[in-house]
C-alpha positions, 0 to 999 in steps of 0.5 A: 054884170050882164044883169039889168041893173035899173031900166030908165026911160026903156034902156036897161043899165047893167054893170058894163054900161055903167063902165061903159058910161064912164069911160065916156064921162071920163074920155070926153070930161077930158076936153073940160080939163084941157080947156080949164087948163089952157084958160090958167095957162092962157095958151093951147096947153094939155095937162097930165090929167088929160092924158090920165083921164084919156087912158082910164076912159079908153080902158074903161069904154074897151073893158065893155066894148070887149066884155060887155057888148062883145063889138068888135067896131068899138074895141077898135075904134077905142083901141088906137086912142088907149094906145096914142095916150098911153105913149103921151102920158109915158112921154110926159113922165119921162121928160118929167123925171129926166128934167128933175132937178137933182139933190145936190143942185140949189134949185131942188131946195125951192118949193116949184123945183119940185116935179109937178109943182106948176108944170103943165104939159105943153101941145108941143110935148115940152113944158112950161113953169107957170109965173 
């Protein structure tokens, strides 16, 4: 993984700067989500996906900053976001299971009463149906 892959433009790409990269792509694509999101929403919302996407980013730019690069100052620096969006990912789908209709209720017969099914996460934490 240390073997140079590709050199652009005098930086050598190895296997862990491509993970490295990714999870830059990923950590900072997030905000794009979130945006696109808040647009269909018309209000300040944080989807799923960005929680999804901050945790894989996170992961991805740790595995480098641990294997890769052996820095101590980007482990910790990614260290404390992996933590704080996995926990918020964790709340989302436990408020996501708690408040899902159950199999005798007439709601669950609906399509939208399904978990997911125009939901998205709210800033607040809570979550909102779109019309």
């Amino acid at each position: 993984m240390h073997k140079t892959l590709i050199e652009f433009l005098g930086v050598q790409v190895t296997g862990w700067k491509i993970i490295g990269y990714t999870g830059v792509l990923l950590f900072s694509a997030r905000w794009g989500v979130q945006m696109w999101a808040s647009r269909a929403a018309k209000r300040p919302t944080l989807p799923v996906a960005f929680w999804i996407m901050s945790v894989a980013g996170s992961l991805a730019c740790l595995a480098y900053f641990i294997f890769g690069k052996n820095d101590s100052v980007g482990v910790l620096s990614n260290l404390f976001p992996c933590g704080v969006a996995t926990y918020n990912l964790w709340l989302e789908l436990t408020h996501r299971r708690s408040s899902a209709p159950h199999s005798d209720s007439k709601e669950c017969n609906k399509p939208e009463a399904a978990v997911g099914f125009n939901e998205q996460s709210t800033s607040s934490g809570g979550s909102r149906r779109s019309p």
